[in-house]
TORKOL-4160 file (C-alpha; in steps of 0.2 Angstrom, whole numbers, padded with zeros to 4 digits, m for minus):
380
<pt num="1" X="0000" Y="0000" Z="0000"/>
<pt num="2" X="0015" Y="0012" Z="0004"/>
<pt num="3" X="0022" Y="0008" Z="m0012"/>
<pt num="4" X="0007" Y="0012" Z="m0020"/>
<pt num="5" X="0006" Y="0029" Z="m0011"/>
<pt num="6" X="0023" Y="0032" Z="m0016"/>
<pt num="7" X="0021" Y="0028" Z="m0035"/>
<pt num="8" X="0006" Y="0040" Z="m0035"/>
<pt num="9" X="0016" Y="0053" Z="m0027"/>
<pt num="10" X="0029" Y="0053" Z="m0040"/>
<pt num="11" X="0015" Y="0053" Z="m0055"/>
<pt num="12" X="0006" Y="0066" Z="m0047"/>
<pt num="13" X="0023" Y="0076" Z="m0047"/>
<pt num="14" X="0029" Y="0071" Z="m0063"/>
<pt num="15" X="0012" Y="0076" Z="m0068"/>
<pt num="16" X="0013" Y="0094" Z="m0062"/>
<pt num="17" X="0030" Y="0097" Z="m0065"/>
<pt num="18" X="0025" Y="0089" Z="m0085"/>
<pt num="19" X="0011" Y="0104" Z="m0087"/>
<pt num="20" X="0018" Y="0118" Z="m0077"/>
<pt num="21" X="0033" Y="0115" Z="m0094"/>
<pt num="22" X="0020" Y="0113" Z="m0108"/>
<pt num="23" X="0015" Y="0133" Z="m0100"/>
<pt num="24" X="0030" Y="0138" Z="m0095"/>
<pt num="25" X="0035" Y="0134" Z="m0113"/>
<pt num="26" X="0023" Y="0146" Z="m0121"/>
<pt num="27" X="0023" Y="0160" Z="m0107"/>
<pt num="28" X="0043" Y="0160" Z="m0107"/>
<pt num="29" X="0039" Y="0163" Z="m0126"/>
<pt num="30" X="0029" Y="0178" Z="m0124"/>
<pt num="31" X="0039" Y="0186" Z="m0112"/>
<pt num="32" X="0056" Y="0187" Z="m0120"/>
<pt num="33" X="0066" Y="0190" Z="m0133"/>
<pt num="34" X="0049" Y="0200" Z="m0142"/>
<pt num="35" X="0051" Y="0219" Z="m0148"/>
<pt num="36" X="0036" Y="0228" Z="m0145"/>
<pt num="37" X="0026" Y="0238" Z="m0159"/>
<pt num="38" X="0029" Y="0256" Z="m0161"/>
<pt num="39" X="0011" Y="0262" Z="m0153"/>
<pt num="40" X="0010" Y="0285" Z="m0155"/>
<pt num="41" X="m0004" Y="0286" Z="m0148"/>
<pt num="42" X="m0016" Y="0271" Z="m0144"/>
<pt num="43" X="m0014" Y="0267" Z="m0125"/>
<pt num="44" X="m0029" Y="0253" Z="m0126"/>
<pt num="45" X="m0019" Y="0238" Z="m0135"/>
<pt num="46" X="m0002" Y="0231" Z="m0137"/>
<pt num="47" X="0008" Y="0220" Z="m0149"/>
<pt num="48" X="0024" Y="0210" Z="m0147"/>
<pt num="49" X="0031" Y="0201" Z="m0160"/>
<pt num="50" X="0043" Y="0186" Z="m0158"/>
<pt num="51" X="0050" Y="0176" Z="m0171"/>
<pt num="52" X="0038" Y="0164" Z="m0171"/>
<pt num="53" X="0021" Y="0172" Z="m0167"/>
<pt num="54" X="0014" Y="0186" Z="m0160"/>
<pt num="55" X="0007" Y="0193" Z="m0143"/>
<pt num="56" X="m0008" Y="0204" Z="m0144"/>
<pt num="57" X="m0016" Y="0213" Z="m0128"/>
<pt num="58" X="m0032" Y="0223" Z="m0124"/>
<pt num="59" X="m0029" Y="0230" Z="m0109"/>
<pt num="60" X="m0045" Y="0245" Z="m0113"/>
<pt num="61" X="m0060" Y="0234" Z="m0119"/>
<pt num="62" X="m0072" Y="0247" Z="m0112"/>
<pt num="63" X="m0075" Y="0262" Z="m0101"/>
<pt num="64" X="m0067" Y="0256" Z="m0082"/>
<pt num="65" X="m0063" Y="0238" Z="m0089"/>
<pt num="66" X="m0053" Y="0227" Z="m0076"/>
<pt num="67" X="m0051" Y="0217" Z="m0089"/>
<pt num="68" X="m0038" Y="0209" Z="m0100"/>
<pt num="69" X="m0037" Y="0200" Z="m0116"/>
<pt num="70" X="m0022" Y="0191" Z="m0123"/>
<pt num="71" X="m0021" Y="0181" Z="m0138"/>
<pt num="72" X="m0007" Y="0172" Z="m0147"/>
<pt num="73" X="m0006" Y="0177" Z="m0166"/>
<pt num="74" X="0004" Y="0165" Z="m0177"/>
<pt num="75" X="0005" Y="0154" Z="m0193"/>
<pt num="76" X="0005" Y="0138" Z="m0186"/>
<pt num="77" X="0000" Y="0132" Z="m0165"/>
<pt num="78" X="0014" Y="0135" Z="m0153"/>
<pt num="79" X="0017" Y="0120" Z="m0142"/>
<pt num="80" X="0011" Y="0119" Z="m0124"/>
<pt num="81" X="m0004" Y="0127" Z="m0117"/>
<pt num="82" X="m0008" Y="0139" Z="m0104"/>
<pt num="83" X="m0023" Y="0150" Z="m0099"/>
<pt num="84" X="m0015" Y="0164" Z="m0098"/>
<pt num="85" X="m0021" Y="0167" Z="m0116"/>
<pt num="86" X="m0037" Y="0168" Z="m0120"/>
<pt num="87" X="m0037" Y="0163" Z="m0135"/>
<pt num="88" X="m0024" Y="0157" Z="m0153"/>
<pt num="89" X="m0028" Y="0167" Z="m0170"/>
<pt num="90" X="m0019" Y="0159" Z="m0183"/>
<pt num="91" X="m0013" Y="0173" Z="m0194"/>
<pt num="92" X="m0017" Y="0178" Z="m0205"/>
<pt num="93" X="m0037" Y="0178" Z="m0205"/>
<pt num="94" X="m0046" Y="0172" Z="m0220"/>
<pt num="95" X="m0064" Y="0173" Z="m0213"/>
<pt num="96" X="m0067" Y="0189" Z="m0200"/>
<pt num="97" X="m0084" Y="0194" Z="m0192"/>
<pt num="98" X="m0084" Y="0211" Z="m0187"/>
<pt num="99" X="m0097" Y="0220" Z="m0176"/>
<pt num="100" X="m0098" Y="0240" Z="m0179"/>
<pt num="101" X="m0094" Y="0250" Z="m0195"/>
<pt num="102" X="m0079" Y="0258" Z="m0187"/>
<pt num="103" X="m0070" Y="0239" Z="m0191"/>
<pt num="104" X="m0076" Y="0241" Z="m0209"/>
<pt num="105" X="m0065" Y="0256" Z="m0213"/>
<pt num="106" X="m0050" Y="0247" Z="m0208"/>
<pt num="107" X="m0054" Y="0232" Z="m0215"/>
<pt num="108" X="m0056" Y="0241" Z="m0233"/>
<pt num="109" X="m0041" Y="0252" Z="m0231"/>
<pt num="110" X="m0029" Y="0236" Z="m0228"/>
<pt num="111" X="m0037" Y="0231" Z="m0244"/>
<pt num="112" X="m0043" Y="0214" Z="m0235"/>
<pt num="113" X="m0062" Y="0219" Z="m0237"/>
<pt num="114" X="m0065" Y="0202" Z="m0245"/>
<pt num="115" X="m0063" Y="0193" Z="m0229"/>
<pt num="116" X="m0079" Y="0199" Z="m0220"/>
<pt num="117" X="m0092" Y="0186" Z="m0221"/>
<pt num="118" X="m0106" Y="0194" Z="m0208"/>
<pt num="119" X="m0111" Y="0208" Z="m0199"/>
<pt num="120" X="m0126" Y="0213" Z="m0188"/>
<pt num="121" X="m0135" Y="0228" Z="m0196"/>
<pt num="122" X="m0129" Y="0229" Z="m0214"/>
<pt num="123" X="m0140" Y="0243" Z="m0219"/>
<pt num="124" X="m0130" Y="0252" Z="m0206"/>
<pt num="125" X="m0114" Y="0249" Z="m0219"/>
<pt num="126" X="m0109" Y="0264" Z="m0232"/>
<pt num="127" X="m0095" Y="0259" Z="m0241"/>
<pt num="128" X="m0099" Y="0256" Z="m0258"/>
<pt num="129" X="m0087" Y="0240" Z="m0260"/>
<pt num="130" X="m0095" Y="0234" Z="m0245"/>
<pt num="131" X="m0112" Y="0236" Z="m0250"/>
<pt num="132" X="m0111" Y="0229" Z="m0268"/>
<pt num="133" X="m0104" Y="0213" Z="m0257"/>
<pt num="134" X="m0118" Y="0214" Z="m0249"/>
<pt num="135" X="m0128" Y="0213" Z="m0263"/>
<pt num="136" X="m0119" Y="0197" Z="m0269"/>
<pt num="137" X="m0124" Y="0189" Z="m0255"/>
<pt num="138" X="m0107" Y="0187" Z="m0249"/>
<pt num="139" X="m0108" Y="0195" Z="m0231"/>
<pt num="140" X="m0124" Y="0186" Z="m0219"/>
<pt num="141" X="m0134" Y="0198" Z="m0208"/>
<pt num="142" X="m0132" Y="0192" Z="m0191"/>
<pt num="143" X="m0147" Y="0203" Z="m0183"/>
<pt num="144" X="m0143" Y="0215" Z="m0168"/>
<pt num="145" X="m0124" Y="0220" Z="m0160"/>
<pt num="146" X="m0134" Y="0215" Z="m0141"/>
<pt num="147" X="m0140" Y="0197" Z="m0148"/>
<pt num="148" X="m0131" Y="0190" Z="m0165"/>
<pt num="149" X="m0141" Y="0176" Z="m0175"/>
<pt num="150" X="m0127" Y="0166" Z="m0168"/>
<pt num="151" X="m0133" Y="0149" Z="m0179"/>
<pt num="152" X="m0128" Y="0160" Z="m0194"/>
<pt num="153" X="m0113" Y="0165" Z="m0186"/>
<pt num="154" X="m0108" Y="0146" Z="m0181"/>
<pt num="155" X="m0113" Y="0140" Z="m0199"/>
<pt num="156" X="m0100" Y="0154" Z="m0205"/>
<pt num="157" X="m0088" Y="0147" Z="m0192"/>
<pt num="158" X="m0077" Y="0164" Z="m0195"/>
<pt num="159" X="m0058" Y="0164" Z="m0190"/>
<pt num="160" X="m0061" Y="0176" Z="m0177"/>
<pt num="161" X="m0076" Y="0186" Z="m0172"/>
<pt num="162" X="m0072" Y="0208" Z="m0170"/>
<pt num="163" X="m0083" Y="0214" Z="m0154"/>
<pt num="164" X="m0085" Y="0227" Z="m0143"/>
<pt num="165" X="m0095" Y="0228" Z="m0127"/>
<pt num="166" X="m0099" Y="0242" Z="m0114"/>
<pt num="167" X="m0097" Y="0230" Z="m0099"/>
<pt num="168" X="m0091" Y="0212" Z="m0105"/>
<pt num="169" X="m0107" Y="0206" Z="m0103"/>
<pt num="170" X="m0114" Y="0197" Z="m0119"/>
<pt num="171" X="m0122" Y="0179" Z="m0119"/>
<pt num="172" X="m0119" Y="0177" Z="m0138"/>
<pt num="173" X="m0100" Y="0180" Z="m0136"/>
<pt num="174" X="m0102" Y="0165" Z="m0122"/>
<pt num="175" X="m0110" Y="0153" Z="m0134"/>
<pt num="176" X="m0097" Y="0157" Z="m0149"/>
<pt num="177" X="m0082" Y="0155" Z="m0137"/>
<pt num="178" X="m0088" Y="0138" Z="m0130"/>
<pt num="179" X="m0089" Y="0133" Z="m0148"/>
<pt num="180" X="m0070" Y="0139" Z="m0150"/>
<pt num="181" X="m0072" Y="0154" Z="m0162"/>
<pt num="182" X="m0061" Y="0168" Z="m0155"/>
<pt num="183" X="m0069" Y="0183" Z="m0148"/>
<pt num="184" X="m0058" Y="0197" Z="m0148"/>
<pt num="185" X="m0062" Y="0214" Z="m0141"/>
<pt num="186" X="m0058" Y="0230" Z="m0151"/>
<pt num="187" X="m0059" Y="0245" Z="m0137"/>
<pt num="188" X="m0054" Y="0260" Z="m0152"/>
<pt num="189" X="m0071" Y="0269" Z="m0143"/>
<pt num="190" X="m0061" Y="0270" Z="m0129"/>
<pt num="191" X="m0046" Y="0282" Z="m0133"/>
<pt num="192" X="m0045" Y="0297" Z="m0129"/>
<pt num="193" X="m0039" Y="0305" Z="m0144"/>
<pt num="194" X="m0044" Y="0307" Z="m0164"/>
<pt num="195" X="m0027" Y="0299" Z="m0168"/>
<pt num="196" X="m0025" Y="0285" Z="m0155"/>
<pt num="197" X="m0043" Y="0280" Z="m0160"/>
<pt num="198" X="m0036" Y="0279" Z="m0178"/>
<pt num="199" X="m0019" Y="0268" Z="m0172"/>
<pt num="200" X="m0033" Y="0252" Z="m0171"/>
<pt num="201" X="m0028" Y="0251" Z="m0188"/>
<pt num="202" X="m0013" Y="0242" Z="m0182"/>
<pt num="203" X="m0024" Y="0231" Z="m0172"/>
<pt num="204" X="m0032" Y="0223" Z="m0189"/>
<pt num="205" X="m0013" Y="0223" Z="m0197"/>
<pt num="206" X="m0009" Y="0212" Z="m0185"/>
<pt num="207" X="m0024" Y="0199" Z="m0188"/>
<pt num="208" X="m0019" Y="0199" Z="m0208"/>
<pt num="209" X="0000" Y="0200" Z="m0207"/>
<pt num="210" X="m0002" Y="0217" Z="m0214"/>
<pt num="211" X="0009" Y="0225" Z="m0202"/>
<pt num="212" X="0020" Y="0237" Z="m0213"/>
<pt num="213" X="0006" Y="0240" Z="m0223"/>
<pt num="214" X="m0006" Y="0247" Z="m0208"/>
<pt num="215" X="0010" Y="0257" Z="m0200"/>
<pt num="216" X="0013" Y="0265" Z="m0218"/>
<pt num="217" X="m0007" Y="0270" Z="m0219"/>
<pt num="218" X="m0006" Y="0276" Z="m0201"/>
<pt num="219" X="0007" Y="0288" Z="m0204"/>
<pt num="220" X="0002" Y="0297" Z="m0220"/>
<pt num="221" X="m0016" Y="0298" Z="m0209"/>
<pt num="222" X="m0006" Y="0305" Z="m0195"/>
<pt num="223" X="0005" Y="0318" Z="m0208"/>
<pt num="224" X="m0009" Y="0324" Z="m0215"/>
<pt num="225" X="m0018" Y="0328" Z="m0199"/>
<pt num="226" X="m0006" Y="0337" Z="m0192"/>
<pt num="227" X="m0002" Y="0346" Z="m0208"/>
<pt num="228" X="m0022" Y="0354" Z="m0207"/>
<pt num="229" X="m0017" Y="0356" Z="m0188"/>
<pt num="230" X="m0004" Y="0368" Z="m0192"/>
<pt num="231" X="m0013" Y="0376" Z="m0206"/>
<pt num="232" X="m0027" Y="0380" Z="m0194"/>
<pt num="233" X="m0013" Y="0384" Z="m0179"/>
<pt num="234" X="m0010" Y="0402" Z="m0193"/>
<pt num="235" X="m0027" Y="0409" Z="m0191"/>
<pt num="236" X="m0028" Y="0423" Z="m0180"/>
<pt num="237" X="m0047" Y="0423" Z="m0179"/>
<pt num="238" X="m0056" Y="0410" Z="m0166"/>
<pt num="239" X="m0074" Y="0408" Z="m0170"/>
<pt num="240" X="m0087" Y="0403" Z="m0154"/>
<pt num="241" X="m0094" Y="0386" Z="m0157"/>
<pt num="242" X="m0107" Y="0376" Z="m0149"/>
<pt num="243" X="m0110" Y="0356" Z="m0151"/>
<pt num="244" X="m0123" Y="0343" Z="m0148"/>
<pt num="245" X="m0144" Y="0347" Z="m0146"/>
<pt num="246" X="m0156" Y="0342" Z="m0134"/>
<pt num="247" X="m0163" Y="0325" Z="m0129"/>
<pt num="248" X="m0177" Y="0327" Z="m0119"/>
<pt num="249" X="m0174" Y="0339" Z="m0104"/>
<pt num="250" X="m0155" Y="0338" Z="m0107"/>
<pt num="251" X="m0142" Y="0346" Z="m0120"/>
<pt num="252" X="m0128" Y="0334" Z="m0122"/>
<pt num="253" X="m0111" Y="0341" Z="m0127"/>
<pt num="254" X="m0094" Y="0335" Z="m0129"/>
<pt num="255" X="m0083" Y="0338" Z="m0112"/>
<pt num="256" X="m0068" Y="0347" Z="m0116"/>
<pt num="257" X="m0058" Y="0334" Z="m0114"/>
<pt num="258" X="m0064" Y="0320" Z="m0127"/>
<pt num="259" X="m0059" Y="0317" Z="m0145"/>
<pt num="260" X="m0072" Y="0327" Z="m0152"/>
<pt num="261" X="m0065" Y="0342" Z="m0143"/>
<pt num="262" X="m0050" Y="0337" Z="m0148"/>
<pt num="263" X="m0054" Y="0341" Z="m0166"/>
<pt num="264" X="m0061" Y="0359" Z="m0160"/>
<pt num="265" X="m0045" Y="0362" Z="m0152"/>
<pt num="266" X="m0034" Y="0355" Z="m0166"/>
<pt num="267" X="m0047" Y="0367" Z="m0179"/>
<pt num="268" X="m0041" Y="0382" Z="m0168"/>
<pt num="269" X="m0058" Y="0386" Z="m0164"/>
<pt num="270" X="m0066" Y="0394" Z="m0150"/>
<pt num="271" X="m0077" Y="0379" Z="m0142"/>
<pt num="272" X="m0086" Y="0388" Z="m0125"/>
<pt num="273" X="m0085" Y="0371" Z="m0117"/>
<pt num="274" X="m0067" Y="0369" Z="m0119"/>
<pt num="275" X="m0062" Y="0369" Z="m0101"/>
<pt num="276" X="m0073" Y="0356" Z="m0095"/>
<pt num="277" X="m0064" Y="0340" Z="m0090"/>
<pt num="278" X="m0078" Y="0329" Z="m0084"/>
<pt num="279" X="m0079" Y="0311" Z="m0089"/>
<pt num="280" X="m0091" Y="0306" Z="m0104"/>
<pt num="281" X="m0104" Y="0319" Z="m0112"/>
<pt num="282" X="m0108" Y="0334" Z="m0103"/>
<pt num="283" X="m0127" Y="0334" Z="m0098"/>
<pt num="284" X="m0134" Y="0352" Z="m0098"/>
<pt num="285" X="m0150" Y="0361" Z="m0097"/>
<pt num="286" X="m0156" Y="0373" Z="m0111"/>
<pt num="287" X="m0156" Y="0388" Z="m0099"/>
<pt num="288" X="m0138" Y="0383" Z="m0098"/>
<pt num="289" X="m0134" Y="0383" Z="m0115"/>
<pt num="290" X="m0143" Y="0395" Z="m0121"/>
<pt num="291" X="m0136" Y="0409" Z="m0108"/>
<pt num="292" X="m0117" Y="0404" Z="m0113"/>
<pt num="293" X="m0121" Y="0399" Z="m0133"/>
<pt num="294" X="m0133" Y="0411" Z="m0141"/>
<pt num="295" X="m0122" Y="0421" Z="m0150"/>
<pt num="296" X="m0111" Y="0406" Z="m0154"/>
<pt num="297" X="m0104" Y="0410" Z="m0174"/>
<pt num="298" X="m0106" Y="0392" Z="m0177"/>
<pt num="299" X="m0117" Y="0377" Z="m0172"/>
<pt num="300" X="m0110" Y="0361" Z="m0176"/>
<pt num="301" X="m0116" Y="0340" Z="m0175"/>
<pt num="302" X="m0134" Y="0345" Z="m0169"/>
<pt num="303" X="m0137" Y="0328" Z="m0165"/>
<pt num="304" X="m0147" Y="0317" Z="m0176"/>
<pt num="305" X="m0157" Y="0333" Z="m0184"/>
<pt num="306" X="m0154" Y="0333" Z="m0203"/>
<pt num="307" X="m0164" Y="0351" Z="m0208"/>
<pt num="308" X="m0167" Y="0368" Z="m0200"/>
<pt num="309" X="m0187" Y="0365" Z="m0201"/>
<pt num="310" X="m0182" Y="0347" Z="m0189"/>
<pt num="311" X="m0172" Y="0357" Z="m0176"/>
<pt num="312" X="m0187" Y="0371" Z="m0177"/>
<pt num="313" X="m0200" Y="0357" Z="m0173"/>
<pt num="314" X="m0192" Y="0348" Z="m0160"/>
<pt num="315" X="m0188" Y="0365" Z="m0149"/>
<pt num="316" X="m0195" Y="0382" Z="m0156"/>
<pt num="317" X="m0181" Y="0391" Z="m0145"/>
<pt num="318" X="m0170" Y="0383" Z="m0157"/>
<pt num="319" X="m0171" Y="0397" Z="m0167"/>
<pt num="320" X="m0168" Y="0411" Z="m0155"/>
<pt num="321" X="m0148" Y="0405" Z="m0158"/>
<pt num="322" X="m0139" Y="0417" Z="m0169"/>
<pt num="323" X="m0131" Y="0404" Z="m0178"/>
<pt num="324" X="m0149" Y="0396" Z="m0183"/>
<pt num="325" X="m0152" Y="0413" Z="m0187"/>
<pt num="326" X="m0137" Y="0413" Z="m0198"/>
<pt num="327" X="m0138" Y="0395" Z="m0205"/>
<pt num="328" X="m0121" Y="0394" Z="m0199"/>
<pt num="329" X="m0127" Y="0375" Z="m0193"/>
<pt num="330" X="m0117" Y="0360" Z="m0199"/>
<pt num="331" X="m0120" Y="0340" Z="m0200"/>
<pt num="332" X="m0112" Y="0324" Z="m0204"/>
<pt num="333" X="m0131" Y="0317" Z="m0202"/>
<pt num="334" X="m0136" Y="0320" Z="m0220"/>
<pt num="335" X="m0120" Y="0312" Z="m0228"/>
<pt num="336" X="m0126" Y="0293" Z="m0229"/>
<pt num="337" X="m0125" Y="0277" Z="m0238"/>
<pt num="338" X="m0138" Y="0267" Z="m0249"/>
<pt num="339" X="m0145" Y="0262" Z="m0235"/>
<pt num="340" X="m0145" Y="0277" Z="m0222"/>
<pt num="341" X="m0129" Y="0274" Z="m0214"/>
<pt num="342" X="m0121" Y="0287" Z="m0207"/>
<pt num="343" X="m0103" Y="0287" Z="m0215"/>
<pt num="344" X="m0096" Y="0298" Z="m0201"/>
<pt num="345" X="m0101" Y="0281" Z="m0189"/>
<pt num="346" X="m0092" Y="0271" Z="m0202"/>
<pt num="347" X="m0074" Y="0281" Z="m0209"/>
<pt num="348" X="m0073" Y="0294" Z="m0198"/>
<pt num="349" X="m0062" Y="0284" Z="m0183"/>
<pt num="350" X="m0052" Y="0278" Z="m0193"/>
<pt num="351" X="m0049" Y="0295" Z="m0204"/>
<pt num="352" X="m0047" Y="0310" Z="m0192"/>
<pt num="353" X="m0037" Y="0320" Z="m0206"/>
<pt num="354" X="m0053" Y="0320" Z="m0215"/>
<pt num="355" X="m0064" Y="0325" Z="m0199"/>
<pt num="356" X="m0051" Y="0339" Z="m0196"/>
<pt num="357" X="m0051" Y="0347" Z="m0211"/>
<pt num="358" X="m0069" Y="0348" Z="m0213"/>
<pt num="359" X="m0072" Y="0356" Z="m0196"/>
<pt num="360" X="m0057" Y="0369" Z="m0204"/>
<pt num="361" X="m0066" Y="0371" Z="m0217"/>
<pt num="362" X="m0083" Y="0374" Z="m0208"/>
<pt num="363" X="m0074" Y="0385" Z="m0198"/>
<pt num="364" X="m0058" Y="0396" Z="m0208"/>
<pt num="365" X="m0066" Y="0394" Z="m0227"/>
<pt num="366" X="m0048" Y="0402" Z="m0232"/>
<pt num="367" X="m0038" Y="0390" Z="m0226"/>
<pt num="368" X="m0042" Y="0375" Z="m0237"/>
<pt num="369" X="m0050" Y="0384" Z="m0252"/>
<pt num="370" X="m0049" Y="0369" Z="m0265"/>
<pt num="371" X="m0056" Y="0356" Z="m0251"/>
<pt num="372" X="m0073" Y="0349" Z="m0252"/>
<pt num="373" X="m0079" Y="0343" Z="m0235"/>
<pt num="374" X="m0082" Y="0325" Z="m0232"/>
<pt num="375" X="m0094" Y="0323" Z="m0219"/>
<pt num="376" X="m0101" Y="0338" Z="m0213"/>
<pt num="377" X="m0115" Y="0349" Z="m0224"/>
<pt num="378" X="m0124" Y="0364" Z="m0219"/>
<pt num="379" X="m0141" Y="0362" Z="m0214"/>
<pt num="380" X="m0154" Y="0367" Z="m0225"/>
């Protein structure tokens, strides 16, 4: 019986000793030896390559996340096991499901558009290539972002699934991981910055082993940004602007310190809410507004309103503003696809430069005389 006791023992050991080397094996991997990718601006993600694979983390997967995401990316399984990764991605993806618009701009501009074989909401998509792909039957509608159709999504069986998520909680995600399809979170909402949101293209050259090619798109995004930045730096005129409309009771407006200010700021523009520095939207009342923005020179993004007459309707103290007044309002609401989709949703993460010159334009006419804004339209 001793002797028994004492065999197990030694199995048991050997056992242990045997597994804790299978993870050893592959976390030693992913620790040393890796150089990190160049990252400017994105703080949300990271990637280390090795000579053999690569190590992706999301560390920002949403607002407050205490979560974090690794995954292996390589050509072929790397020996050993460990949980310390959530998941393997062999590189590079074939058959991608993504689930907002934002993923679709990256996806065309690496030129791997081809790969995307579902999405929930297509007539939320723009892009024209996209559309007429569509139209082929070649992407599957998988019903709502909150609750995928995910028997279509199984029956696709994609390399990897692109979500996001405001709290981690999603019951369809649950069902396609235990059916080993990799989720894997893309958090580009959560940046803090125009440019850093923009970085995520990286993210996707990772996936598609288009790494050169996404750094190189980056940058000439990154140049001409901050080329119109320093066109608009000349201008010795600031006009006032005001941002956002009323829902309900409330007038929502960008706090001075999120990406959309960050394009006021980088437009050289007066923007009355600047110097907020509150997290998330800044909830007002219209007394508020009204008192500080009535003879604001220029009214921009009025929420979802796509006419003067629609604003007029839905508060007739809309028009007491001097810039209604003036029709010195502006929207990306009216610029849609086929469908209705709003191509600022869609292209404008992952093309600031575009954004930022139109709001120059908007707002110095001189300074880009020859450019035809992308997005944003005045109200009519």
């Amino acid at each position: 019986m001793k002797q028994f006791r004492f065999i197990f023992l030694l199995f048991t050991i050997f056992s242990i000793v045997n597994s804790c080397k299978n993870e050893s094996e592959i976390d030693s991997i992913a620790i040393k030896n890796g150089k990190k990718l160049e990252l400017k601006y994105a703080e949300g993600f990271s990637i280390t390559k090795y000579k053999t694979h690569s190590v992706l983390i999301i560390n920002s997967p949403w607002p407050n996340s205490k979560e974090t995401f690794k995954y292996i990316l390589a050509q072929k399984n790397i020996s050993g096991q460990s949980e310390v990764f959530n998941a393997f991605i062999n590189t590079p993806i074939k058959n991608i499901v993504v689930t907002s618009t934002t993923h679709i701009s990256s996806l065309e501009l690496l030129g791997v558009e081809t790969s995307l074989v579902g999405f929930p909401g297509l007539d939320y998509i723009s892009s024209e290539n996209t559309r007429q792909r569509i139209k082929n039957k070649k992407i599957r509608e998988l019903g709502k972002n909150e609750v995928i159709n995910t028997e279509v999504l199984l029956e696709l069986n994609p390399d990897a699934v692109i979500g996001f998520g405001v709290d981690g909680v999603n019951k369809s995600f649950e069902t396609l991981k235990k059916a080993g399809i990799p989720i894997l979170y893309n958090g580009d909402w959560v940046e803090s910055s125009p440019l850093a949101k923009a970085e995520w293209i990286k993210f996707f050259g990772a996936l598609f082993n288009k790494e050169i090619e996404a750094d190189s798109i980056f940058n000439q995004i990154e140049s001409d940004y901050l080329n119109a930045k320093q066109l608009a730096k000349q201008v010795k005129s600031q006009p006032t602007v005001l941002s956002g409309a009323m829902h309900k009771d409330v007038w929502y407006l960008p706090n001075g310190s999120s990406p959309e200010a960050q394009f006021l700021k980088d437009a050289n523009v007066n923007y009355l809410w600047q110097d907020t520095t509150t997290k998330g939207s800044l909830a007002l009342s219209f007394e508020t507004v009204f008192n500080k923005a009535r003879n604001a020179n220029i009214w921009l993004s009025p929420s979802y309103y796509s006419s003067l007459e629609a604003l007029e309707k839905a508060n007739q103290h809309y028009i007491e503003f001097e810039a209604f007044q003036n029709k010195s309002i502006y929207s990306f609401s009216n610029t849609i696809g086929e469908t209705g989709g709003v191509l600022y949703y869609e292209l404008g993460t992952a093309r600031p430069d575009l954004v930022l010159k139109d709001i120059i334009k908007v707002c110095h006419p001189e300074v880009l005389p020859d450019y035809e804004p992308y997005f944003f339209k005045p109200l009519e």
